[in-house]
C-alpha positions in Angstrom: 18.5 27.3 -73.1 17.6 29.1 -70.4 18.0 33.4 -69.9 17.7 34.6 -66.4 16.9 38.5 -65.6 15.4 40.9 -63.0 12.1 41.1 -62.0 9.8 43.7 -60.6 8.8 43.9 -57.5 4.8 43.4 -58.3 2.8 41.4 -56.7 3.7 37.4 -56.4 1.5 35.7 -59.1 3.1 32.4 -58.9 4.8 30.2 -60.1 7.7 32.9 -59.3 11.6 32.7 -60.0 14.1 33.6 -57.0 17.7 33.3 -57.0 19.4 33.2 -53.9 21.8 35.9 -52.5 23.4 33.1 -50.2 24.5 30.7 -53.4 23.3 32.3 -56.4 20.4 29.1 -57.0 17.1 29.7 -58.6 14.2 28.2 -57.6 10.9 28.2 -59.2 8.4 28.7 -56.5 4.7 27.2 -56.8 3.9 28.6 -53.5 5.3 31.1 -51.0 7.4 28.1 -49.5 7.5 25.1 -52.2 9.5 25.1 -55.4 12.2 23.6 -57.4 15.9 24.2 -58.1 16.4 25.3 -62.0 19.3 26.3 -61.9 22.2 25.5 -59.6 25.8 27.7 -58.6 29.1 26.0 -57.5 28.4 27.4 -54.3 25.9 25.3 -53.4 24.7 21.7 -52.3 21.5 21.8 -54.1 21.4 19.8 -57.7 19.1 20.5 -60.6 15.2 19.3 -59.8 15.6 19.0 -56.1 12.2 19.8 -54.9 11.4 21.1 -51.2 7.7 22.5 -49.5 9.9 24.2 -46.8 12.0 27.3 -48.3 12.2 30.0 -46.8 9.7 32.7 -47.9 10.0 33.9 -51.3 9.1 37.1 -50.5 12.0 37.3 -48.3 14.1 40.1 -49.7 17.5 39.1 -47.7 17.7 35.4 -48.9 16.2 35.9 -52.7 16.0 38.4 -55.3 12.7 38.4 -57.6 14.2 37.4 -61.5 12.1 36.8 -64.5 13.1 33.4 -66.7 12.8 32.5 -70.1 12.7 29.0 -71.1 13.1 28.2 -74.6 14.1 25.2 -76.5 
C-alpha cells in the first residue's frame, strides 16, 4: 500500500516525491532530473517503473508539486 500527501517546501534532500500537475504521475526523483514513475494516472503514457535521467527539474513548481510518500507493506 502506498499513502501519498503534501510536502513542504524545504530544501530537496533527495530521493524526493513529485506528482505531476500535467497527469497526476509521481515520480521518485534520485536527482534533480532522474527518477522513477511510482505511481501512474489514466491520463498518462507513463507505466509503473519507467525510469528516465531527463525530467524536467523537480524543483519546477509548474510541472510538479512536492508530496511526501509512505511505503508500507
Amino acid at each position: 500500500m502506498m499513502e501519498v500527501t503534501e510536502h513542504s517546501k524545504d530544501d530537496i534532500q533527495y530521493p524526493v516525491a513529485r506528482r505531476s500537475l500535467i497527469d497526476g504521475i509521481v515520480v521518485l526523483f534520485f536527482s534533480k532530473n532522474t527518477g522513477t514513475v511510482i505511481k501512474t494516472s489514466p491520463d498518462s503514457e507513463m507505466i509503473f517503473g519507467d525510469i528516465s535521467t531527463d525530467w524536467i527539474s523537480c524543483s519546477e513548481e509548474t510541472i510538479w508539486e512536492p508530496v511526501d510518500i509512505t511505503i508500507t507493506g
